[in-house]
LUMLORO-860230 format. One record per residue: residue in three letters; x, y, z of N, C-alpha, C in turn. Coordinates in steps of 0.001 Angstrom, whole numbers, padded with zeros to 6 digits, always signed. Layout:
<sites>
ALAXYZXYZXYZ...
</sites>
This chain:
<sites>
UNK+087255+091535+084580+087674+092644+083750+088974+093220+084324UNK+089246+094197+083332+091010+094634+083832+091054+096100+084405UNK+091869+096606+085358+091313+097525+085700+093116+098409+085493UNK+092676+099627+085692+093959+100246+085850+093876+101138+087364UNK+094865+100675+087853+095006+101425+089748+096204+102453+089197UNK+095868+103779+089864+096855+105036+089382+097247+105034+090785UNK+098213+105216+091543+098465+105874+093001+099288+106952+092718UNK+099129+108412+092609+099808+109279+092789+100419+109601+094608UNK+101887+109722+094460+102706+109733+095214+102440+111019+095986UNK+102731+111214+097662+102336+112676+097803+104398+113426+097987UNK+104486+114910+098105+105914+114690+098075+106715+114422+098747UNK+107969+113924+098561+108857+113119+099596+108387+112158+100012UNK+107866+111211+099443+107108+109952+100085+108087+108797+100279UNK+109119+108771+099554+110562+107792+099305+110518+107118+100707UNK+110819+107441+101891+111133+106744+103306+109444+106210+103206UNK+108304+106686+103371+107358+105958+103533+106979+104906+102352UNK+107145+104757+101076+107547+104112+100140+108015+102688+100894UNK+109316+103127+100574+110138+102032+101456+109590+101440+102520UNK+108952+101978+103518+109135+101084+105149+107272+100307+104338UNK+106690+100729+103558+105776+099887+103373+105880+098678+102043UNK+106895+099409+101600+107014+098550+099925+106699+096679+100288UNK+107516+096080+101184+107690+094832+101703+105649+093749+101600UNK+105279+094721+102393+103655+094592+101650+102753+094992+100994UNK+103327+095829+100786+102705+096290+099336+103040+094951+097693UNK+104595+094782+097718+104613+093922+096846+104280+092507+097344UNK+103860+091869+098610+103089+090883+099172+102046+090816+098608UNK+101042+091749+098576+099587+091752+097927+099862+091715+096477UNK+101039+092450+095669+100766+092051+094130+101184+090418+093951UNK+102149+090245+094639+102719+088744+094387+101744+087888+094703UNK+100569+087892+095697+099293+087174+095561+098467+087403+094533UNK+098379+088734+093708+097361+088963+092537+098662+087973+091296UNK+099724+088408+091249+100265+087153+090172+100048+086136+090199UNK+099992+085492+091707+099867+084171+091761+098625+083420+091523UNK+097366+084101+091461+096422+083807+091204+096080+084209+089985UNK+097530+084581+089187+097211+085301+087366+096363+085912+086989UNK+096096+087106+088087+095346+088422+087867+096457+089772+087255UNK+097376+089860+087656+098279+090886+087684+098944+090804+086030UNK+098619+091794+085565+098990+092058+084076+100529+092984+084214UNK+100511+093882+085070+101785+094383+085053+101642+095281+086240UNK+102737+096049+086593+102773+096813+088052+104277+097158+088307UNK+104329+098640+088376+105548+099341+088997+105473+101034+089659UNK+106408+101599+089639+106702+102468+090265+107139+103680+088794UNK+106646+104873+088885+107217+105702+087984+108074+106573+088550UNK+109124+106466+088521+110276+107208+089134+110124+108779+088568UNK+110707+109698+089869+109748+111340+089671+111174+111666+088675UNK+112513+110791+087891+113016+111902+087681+112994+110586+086455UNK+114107+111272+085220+113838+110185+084209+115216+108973+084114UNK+115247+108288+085121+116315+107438+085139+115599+106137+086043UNK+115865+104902+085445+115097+104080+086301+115497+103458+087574UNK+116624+104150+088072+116793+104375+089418+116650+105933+090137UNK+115721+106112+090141+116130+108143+090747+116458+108126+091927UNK+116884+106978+093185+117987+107634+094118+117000+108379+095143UNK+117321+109213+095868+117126+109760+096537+115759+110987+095745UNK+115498+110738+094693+114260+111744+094057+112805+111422+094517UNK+112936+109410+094427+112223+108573+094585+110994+108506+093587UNK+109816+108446+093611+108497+108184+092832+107261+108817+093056UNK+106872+109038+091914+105751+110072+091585+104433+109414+092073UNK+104595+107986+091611+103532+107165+091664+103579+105504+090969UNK+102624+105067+091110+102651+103687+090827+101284+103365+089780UNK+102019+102451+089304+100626+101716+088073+100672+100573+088229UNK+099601+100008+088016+098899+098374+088184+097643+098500+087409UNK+098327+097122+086667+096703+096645+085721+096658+095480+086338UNK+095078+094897+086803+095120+093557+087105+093451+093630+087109UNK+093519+091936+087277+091479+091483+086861+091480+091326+088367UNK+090271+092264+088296+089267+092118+089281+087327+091775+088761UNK+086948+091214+089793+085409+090891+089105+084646+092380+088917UNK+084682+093428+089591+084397+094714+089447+084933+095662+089972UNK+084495+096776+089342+085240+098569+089635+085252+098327+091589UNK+083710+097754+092039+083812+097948+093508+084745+097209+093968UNK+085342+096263+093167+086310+095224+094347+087610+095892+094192UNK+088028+096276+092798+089153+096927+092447+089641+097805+092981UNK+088498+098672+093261+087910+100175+094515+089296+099510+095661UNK+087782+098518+096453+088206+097866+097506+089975+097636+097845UNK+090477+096902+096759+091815+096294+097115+092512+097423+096876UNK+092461+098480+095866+093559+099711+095865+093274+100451+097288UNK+092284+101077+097465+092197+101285+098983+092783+100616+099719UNK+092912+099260+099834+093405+098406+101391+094636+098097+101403UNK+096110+099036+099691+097069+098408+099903+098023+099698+101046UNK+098856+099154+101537+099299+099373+102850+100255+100608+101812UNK+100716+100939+100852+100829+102516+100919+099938+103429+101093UNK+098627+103464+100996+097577+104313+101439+097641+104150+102618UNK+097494+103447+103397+097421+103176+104866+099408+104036+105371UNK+100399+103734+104797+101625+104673+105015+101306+106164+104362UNK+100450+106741+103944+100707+107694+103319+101675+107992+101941UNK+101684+107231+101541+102404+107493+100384+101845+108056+099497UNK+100683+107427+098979+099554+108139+098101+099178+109406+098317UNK+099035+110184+097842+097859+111519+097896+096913+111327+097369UNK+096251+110386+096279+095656+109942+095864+095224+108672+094998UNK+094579+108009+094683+094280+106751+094006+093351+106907+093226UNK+093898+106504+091585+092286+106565+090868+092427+105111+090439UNK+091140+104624+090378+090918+103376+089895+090250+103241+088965UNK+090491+102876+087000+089381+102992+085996+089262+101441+085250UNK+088122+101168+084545+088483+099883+083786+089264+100184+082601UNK+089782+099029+082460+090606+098931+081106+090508+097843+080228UNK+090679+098354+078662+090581+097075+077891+092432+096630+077318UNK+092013+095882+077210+093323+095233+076726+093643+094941+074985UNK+094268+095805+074350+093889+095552+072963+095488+094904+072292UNK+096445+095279+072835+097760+094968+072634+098407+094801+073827UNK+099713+093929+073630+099850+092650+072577+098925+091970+072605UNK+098303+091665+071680+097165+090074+071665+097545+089163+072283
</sites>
């Protein structure tokens, strides 16, 4: 099933962002490669899709996991929670209705 991972950003997180981003996108580039990963980015805190020095509010990821507990599992274990970047993580299922 498909899940949606929310990571809300805590503030000024931009430098910790960065010094973890390198594995953070390691672990999605293994969920693509195993064609779990439906989509995944960064929502920039200001409205330009570079904000510079504003940096990001937070991040979204849809990807299949076999359940809510594993989904749990891997948003917990990605290395911006472990940098602090997050203030928080919600993890919910999702259906997929568009594009077909």
């Amino acid at each position: 099933m498909l899940y949606v991972i929310w990571g809300e950003d805590v503030p000024d997180s931009l430098s910790r962002r960065q010094a973890a981003r390198p594995a953070h996108l390691a672990r999605l580039e293994a969920l693509q490669n195993e064609g779990r990963l439906l989509l995944a980015g960064p929502c920039p805190a200001i409205d330009s899709p570079d904000p510079g020095p504003a940096g990001f509010g937070g991040s979204l990821i849809v990807a299949e996991f076999a359940s809510l507990e594993e989904a749990r599992a891997w948003a917990e274990a990605d290395p911006y929670v472990g940098a602090g970047v997050y203030a928080r993580v919600t993890v919910k299922p999702f259906r997929k209705v568009f594009p077909a």
